[in-house]
N, C-alpha and C positions, 0 to 999 in steps of 0.2 A: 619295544616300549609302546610305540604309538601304530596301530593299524588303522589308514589312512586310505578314505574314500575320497574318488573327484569324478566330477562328470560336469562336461563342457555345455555350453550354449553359444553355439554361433550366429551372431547377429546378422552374417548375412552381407557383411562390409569390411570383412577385414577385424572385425573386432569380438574377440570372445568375454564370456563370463564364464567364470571358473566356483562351480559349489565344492567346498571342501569339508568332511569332515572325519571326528577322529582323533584328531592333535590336540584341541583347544578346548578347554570348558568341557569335559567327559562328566562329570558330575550332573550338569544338568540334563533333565529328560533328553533334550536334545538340540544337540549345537551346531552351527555351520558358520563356516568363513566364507563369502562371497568376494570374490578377486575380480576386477575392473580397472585395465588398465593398474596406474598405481593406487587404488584407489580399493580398501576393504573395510566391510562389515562385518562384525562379528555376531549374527545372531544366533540368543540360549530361549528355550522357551521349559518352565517348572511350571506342573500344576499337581497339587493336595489331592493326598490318595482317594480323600474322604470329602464329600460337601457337608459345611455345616447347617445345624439344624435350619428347617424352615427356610430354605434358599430357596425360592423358585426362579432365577435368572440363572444367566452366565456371567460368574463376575470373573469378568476378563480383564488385563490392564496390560498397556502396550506402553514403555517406554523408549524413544527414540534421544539417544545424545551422542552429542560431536567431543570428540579429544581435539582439546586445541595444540596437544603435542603431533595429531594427526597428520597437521599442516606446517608442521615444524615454530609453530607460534606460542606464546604465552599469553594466558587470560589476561583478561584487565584487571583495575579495580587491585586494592589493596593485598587481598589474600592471594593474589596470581594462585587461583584453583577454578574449575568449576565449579557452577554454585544453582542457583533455579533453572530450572528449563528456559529457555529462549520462545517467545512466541513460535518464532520458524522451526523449533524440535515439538512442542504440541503439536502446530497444523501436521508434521510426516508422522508423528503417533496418530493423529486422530487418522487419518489417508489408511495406516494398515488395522487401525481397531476396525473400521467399517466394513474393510474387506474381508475380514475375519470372523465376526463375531456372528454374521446369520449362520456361519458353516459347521460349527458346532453342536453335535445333536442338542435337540429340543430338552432332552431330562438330563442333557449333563449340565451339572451345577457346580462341577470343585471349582476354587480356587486358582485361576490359568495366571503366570507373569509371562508378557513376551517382553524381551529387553533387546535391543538391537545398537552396537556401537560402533559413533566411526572412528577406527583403529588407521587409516593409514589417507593420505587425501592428495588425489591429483587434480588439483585449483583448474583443471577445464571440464572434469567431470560432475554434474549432480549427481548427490547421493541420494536422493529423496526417492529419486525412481526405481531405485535399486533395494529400498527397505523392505518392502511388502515381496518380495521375492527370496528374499535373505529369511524375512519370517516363518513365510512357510514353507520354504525348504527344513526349518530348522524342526520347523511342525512334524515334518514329513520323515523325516529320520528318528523321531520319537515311537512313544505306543500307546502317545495322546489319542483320544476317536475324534476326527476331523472330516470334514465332508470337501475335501479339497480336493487336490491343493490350489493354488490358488497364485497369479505372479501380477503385481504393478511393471506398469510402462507409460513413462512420458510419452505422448506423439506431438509433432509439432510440424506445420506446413510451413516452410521457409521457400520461400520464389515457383511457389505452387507445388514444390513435392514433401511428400510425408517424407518423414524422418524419425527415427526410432528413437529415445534417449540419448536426444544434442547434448552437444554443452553448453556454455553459459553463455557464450558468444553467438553460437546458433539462435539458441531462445532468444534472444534481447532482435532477432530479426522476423521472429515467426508471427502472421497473424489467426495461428491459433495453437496452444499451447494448452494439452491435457495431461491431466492422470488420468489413465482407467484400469480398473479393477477386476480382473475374471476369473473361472473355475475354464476349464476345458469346455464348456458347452456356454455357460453363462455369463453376462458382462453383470459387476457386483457390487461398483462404483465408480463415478466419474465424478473429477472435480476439476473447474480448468478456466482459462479468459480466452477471449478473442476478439476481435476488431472489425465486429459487425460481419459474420458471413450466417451465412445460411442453413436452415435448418438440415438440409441436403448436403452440406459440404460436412457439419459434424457428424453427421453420419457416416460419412464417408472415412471422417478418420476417425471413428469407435472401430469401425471393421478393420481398417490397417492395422490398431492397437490390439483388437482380440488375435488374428491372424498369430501375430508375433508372442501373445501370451501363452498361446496351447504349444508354441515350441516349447517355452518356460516348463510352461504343467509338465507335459511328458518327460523332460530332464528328469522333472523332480521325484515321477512314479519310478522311473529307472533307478535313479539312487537310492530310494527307497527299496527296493529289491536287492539291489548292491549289500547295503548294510544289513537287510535282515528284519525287516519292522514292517511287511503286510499284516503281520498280527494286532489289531491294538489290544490295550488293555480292556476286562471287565469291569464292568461298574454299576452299580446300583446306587442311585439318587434320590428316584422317588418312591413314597408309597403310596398306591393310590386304590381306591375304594369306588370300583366298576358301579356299583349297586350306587352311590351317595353320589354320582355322578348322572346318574338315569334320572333318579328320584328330582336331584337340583331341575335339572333342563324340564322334564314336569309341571314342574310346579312353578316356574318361574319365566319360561321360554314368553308365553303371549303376553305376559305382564309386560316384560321388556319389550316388545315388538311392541307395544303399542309406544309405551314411552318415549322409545327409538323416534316415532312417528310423528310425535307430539308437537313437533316442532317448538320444543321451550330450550331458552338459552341456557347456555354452559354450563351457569352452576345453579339451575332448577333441574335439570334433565341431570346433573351426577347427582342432587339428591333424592330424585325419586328413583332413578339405578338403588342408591345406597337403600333409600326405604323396603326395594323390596327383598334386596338382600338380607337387612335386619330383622323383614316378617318372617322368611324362610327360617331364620338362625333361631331365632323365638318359637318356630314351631316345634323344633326337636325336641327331646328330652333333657331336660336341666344339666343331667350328667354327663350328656351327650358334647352340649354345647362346646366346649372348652377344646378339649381333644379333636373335634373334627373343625374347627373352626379355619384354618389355615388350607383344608382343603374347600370347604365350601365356598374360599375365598377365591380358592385356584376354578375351579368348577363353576361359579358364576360369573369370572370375570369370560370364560370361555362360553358363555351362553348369550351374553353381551357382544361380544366380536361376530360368530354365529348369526345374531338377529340384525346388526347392523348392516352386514354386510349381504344377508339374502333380502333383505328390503331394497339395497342398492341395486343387486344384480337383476331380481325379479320385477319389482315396481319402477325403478329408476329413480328413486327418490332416497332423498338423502335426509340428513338429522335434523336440518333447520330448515327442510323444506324446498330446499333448492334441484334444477336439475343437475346432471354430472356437468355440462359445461358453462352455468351461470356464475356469476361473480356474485360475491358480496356489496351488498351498498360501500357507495365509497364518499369519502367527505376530506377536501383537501382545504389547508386555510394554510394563508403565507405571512411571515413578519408576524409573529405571535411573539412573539421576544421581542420587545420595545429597541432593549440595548445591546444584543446580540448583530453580528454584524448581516448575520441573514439565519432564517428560522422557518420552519414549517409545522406544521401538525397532520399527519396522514392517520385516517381513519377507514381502514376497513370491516365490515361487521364490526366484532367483537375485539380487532388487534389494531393497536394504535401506537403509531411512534412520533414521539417528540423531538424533531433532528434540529441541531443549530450548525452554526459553519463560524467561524474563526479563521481570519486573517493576518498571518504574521510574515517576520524577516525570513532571511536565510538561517537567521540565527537561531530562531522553531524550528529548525528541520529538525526529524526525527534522526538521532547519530545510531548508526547499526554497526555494532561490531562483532560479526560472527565468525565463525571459524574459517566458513570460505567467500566472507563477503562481509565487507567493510565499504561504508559509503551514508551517505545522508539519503532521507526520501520527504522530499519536499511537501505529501499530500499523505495524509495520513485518518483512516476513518477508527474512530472506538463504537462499541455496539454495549450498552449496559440492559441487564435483564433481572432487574430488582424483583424479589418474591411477591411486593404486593401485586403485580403484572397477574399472578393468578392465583389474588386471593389470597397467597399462604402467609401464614401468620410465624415469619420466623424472619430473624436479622440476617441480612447481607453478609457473607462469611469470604472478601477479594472474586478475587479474578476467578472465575471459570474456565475452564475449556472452550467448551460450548459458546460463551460468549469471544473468546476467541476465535475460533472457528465462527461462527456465523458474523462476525464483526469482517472477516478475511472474505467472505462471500462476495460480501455486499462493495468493501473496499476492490476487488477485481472491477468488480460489476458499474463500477465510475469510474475506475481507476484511466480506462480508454477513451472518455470524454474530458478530461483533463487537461485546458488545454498547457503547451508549453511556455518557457519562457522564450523570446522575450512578450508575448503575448496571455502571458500570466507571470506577472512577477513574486508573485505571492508563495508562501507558506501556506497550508491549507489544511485546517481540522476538521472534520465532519466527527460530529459526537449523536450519537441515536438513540436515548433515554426509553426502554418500551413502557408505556403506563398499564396496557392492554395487551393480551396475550392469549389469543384462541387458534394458532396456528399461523403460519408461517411469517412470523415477526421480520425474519431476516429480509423479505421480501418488503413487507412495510418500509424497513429503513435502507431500502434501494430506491422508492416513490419519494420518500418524505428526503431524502439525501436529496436527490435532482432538486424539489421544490425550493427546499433551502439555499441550495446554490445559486440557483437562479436567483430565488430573492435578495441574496448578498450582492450579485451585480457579476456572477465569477461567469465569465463568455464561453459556456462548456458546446463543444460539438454540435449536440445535442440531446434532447432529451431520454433520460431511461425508465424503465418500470418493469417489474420483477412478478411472477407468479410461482404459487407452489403447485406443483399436478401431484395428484395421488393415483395408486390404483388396488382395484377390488377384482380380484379372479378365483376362479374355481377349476382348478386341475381337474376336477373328474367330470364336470361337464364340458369344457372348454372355456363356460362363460366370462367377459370381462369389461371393467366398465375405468375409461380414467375420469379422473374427476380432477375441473379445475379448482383452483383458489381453496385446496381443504384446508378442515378443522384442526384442531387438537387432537381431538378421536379418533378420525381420519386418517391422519399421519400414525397415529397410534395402534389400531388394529388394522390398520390397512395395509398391501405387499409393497409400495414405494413411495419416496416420498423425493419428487423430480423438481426441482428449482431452477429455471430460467428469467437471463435477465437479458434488455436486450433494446437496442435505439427500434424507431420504424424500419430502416436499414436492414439490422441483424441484429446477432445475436452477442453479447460482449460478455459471458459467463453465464457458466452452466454447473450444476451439483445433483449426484443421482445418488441415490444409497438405496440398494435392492433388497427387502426380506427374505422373497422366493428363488427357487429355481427354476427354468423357463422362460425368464422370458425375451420375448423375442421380438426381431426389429419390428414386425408389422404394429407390435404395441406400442416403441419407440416411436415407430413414425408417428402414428395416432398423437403419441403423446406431444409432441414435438409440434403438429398443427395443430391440436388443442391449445397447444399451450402460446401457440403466435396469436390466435384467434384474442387469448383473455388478455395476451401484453399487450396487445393493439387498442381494446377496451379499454385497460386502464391509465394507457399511454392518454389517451382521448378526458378523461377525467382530471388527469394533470394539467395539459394542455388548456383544459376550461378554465382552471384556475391561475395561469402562467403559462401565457405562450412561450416566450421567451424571455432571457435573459434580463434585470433591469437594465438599462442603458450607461448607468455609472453606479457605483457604491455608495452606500447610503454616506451621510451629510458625517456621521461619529467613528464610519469606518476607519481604517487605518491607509494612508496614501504611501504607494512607493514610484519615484521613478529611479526611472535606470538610465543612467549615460556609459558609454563606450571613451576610452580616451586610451592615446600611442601609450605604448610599453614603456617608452621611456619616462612617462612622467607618474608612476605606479608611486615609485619612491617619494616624490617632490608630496606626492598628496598624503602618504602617509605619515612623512616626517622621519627625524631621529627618534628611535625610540619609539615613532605611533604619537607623538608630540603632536603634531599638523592635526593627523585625522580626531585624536582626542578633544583636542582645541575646539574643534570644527565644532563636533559633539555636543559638549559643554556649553560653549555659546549659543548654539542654533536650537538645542532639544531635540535633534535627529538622531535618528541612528544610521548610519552608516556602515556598511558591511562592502566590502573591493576584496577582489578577485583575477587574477590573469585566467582567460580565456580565449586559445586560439591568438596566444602574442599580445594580446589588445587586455586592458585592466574593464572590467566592468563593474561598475561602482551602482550599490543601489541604496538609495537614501529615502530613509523611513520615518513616517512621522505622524500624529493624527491631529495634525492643523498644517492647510497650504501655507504660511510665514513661516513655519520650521523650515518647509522641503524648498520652500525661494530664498533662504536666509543663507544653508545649506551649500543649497546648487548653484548661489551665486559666489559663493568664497571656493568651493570646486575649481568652480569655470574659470576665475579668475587665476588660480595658479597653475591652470596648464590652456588658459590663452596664449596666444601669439601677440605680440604689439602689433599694432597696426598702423602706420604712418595718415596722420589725419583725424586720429582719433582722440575725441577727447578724456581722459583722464582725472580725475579725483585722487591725488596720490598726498600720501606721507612724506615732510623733511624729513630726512635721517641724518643728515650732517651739511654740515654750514660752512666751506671754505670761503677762500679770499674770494676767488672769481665765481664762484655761485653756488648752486648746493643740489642738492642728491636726493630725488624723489623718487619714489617705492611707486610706480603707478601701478603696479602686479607683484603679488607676492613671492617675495625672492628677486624681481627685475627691476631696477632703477636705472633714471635716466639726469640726464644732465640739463640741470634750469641754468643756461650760463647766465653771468649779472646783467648781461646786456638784454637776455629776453623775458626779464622780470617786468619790465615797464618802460613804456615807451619814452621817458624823461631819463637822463643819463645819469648812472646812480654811481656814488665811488665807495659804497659799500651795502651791505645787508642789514645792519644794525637799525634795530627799532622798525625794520620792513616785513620780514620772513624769521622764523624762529624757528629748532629743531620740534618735532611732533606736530607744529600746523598740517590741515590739511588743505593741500592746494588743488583748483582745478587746475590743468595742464593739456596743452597739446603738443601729439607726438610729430615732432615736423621732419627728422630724418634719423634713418638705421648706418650707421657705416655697413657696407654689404663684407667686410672682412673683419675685422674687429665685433660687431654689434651691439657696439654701443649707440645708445637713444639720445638725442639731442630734443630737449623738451621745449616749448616756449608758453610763459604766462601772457606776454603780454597783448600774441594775437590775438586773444579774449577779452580784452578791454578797449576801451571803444579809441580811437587813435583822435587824440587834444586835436582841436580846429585850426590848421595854422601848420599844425606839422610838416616840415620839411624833410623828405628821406635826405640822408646824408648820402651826396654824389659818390659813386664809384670810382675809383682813380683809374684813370686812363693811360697813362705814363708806366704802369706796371708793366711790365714786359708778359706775352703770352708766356702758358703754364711752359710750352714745347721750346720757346723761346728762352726761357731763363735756365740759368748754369744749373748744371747737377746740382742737388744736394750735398754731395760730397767737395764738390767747386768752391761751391754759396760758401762752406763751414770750414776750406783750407786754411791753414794757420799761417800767415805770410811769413815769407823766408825774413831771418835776423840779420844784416850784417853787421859783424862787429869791426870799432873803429879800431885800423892798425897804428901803432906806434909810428911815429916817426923816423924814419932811416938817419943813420949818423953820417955826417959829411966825410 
């Protein structure tokens, strides 16, 4: 029933990966089970025989999702089903779309799904690293045309050695943690964080990661021989008119080259592109117009990429005039938001982000419940990229991708200046509104993030700043040029589009996404000290505007402190029921959030006016004080016997006012003196050390009448060693009874 292919991959440690296919999903073009430890993927990959009309892309779509029966767990939320995507399954879709999608020939245009599920989950392995391997193995036993194949690999340096696809334990100790993405010759995307090292040390682990990918590749050419699929399928997508293509570049080539040259902004330079496309379309034949329209669009937009980029390689000059390693003017302003708890505005050229910061409890923490990770993340950045950013005239339609993913860039990329508790006790939102938008936004809201924090008072490390590098080659000459801080365009017809972010230090996240084939470290390195050269710049332009840190949070911010108190007094603080801790609440306007941590309760009380957090921290303190002998007290009657009465100097602790140490004048009762609910000052003048009961006195606080005589101590008392037992003292003396009289 089932003929069934497998072909191993030995990691090299004792650990295999197992591509299976055959058994599963036979319907689709082509399907693989990748096996990891207990841990499986099932990727299918379908694509349309036929591209529809006038496609000129690749519409490709990569869905990546978890079974929460994978890990033997049920969804949340009412329908227990899975239901949207999770942030964390976009970012490992977008991770294999990227890897993918340059490798598809140039004119194929069908309709591609790659769908990848996790079917089976061992809670110490990542799955993320293992999807872009699973994809296109699944490519690879198809008769898809693919320029692969193609395998992801986590790397990650834990105690200075590489390490292949850790696990979650591992990672949580590496100071540097990557994806990267390669064909057998080329490295095709990198996305990752680290903790300030060097441009030389990430190099160092792309090479450990490709190493370990070309074992991946060749697997996957082997099983592909295995199964029977060197052949792909034929296909015709385009049609295209050699003559209407000569003709275009003709008549259009120096126009554009000059344009290109002009140095006019964004959107004067796309509409004189558009104008001179629109004379060309004008000059044809009326009947002509309609029917070649779609090619002349294809055909000019290629005469355009063409001119930009031999202006780049030949002259070295670029669209707005700049050279390959000049930066854009930069303009930074801080506390732009009056009522925000810290704000910035970063302005590069033409791309501008409005970043604010927000400071909350633990009670803000962002709650994650994923299929193999559950837990809160105290620091949390949004990245928003509203249409009017460039110009477009269309409504907001949610959440993006894209702004996921580049919202997750930027969050790495501070995520390692963050500092901990207890030297951040805070919640922390960073939100990066783009107004402007001419190329690499992502990196704007890594400058304008730092600014803002800073300006909120939040004590980060220190400072970060972000660059995007491009680059412009020409395989048949060799020629290449990278370019700092690109455009729009830039990014757009250019082969790469390289994102570094990074303290003076190092480096704290990095993101590459490759067009071409080629290329090679010497252009990495290049790229890599061009690109410390423009962070170092525009580190220096932050710096001018905010050294450091403010020194405290502004005056409307929100205040938390934190106290530590013994385990045993957890309970006492929160009450029956949360009774105590609500009280607290209600009265004070705090919030309070307690915790056991390491044995110890760590309580942190939240508020935005100092009388909440002293109102608060002084009714805390008070119920897991110790008495103190000598101290004086403010305490509650709570009850009024004959010999004296029972004051609350601590909540939950009373002590004993006897009648005699009310006042110094001898009283034969309480009536009309002390009443129950007064509150009295009191001092604590002894603990019994076995019992621990409190002996209070009011009246060594009053001033002692003129004249007062202490009453002598009796002398005649026999010492304590001296006088009879207790049991002596309290004998019952013997009875005798009187006997009758005897009879004579």
């Amino acid at each position: 029933m089932f003929k069934v292919f497998e072909k191993s991959i030995d990691l090299g440690d004792g650990r295999t990966i197992t591509l299976e296919t055959g058994k599963l999903a036979k319907q689709a073009d082509g399907s693989v089970v990748l096996k990891f430890g207990k841990t499986m993927l099932l990727a299918t990959v379908v694509t349309a025989r036929e591209a529809k009309a006038d496609v000129d892309f690749m519409p490709l779509s990569v869905e990546y999702k978890e079974k929460y029966s994978a890990a033997g767990r049920f969804p949340g939320g009412f329908m227990k089903r899975e239901s949207r995507a999770s942030d964390y399954e976009i970012l490992v879709s977008r991770l294999v779309d990227r890897a993918l999608r340059p490798l598809f020939p140039d004119d194929y245009h069908a309709e591609t799904f790659v769908t990848i599920s996790l079917i089976s989950a061992d809670k110490t392995i990542m799955p993320d690293a293992l999807a872009g391997l699973a994809a296109s193995a699944a490519i690879a036993v198809s008769d898809i045309p693919f320029n692969g194949p193609i395998s992801e690999v986590r790397v990650a340096r834990i105690d200075g050695k590489f390490v292949i696809n850790p696990t979650f334990a591992e990672v949580a100790k590496a100071d540097i943690d990557m994806m990267v993405a390669a064909t057998f010759d080329n490295i095709m995307m990198v996305e990752g964080e680290m903790k300030e090292v060097s441009e030389a040390e990430m190099l160092e682990a792309l090479k450990v990661a490709h190493d370990e990918i070309k074992k991946h590749c060749k697997a996957q050419l082997e099983l592909m021989e295995m199964v029977g699929k060197t052949t792909k399928r034929t296909y015709c997508h385009e049609v295209n008119d050699e003559d209407l293509r000569t003709v275009i570049k003709k008549a259009t080539y120096d126009k554009v080259y000059a344009v290109a040259k002009s140095q006019q902004g964004k959107h004067e330079r796309s509409e004189a592109f558009e104008a001179i496309r629109s004379e060309f379309l004008e000059s044809l034949p009326e009947a002509e117009r309609e029917t070649k329209k779609s090619l002349v669009i294809r055909y000019y937009h290629d005469v355009e990429k063409e001119a930009m980029r031999n202006m780049i390689l030949d002259e070295g000059i670029r669209l707005d005039g700049r050279s390959t390693t000049q930066i854009r003017p930069i303009a930074c302003e801080i506390d732009y938001l009056p009522a925000a708890h810290g704000s910035a505005v970063f302005t590069r050229g033409e791309t501008q982000s409005l970043t604010s910061v927000t400071l909350g409890t633990k009670l803000d923490a962002k709650q994650v419940d994923e299929v193999l990770y559950k837990g809160i993340e105290k620091f949390v950045l949004h990245y928003n990229f509203p249409p009017f950013s460039t110009g477009e005239a269309k409504a907001p339609r949610g959440l993006s991708r894209r702004e996921i993913g580049h919202g997750n860039l930027a969050f790495r990329a501070l995520k390692a200046i963050i500092p901990e508790a207890p030297a951040n006790p805070y919640s922390i939102r960073v939100v990066s509104d783009i107004l402007e938008s001419n190329g690499s936004s992502s990196m704007a809201t890594v400058c304008a993030g730092t600014l803002a924090l800073m300006d909120a008072g939040v004590n980060i490390k220190a400072p970060v700043s972000g660059i995007a590098m491009g680059l412009i080659s020409d395989s048949k000459t060799g020629k290449f040029a990278v370019l700092s801080d690109i455009l729009g365009d830039e990014d757009h017809l250019g082969d790469m589009d390289f994102k570094v972010t990074g303290t003076a230090k190092g480096i704290t996240a990095a993101q590459m996404d490759i067009k071409v084939d080629g290329l090679s470290y010497e252009i990495l390195t290049k790229a890599l000290e061009q690109a410390k050269a423009g962070r170092l710049h525009i580190l220096g332009k932050i710096t001018e505007c905010i050294a450091e840190p403010r020194t405290d949070y502004k005056a409307h911010s929100p205040r938390i402190v934190q106290i530590s108190i013994p385990r045993e007094y957890i309970g006492a603080v929160i009450g029956t029921g949360g009774k105590i801790i609500q009280e607290i609440q209600a009265v004070t306007g705090a919030t309070i959030v307690l915790e056991e941590i390491d044995s110890r309760g760590v309580i942190d009380i939240f508020a935005d006016n100092k009388s909440s957090i002293d109102a608060a921290l002084a009714r805390i303190n008070a119920i897991v004080e110790m008495p103190e002998v000598g101290k004086i007290y403010r305490g509650k009657v709570k009850s009024i016997l004959q010999f004296g009465a029972f004051i609350e100097v601590l909540p939950g602790k009373d002590g004993l006012l006897h009648i005699s140490e009310v006042d110094w004048k001898h009283l034969q009762s309480l009536d009309g003196i002390i009443k129950e609910g007064d509150e009295l000052e009191v001092k604590l003048i002894d603990i019994d050390k076995k019992t621990g009961k409190m002996k209070l006195s009011r009246k060594v606080l009053l001033p002692k009448p003129e004249g007062y005589v202490e009453r002598p101590e009796r002398t005649d008392r026999p010492e304590r060693s001296d006088r009879p037992e207790r049991s002596e003292r309290h004998e019952k003396p013997e009875i005798h009874k009187r006997q009758p009289p005897q009879s004579e």
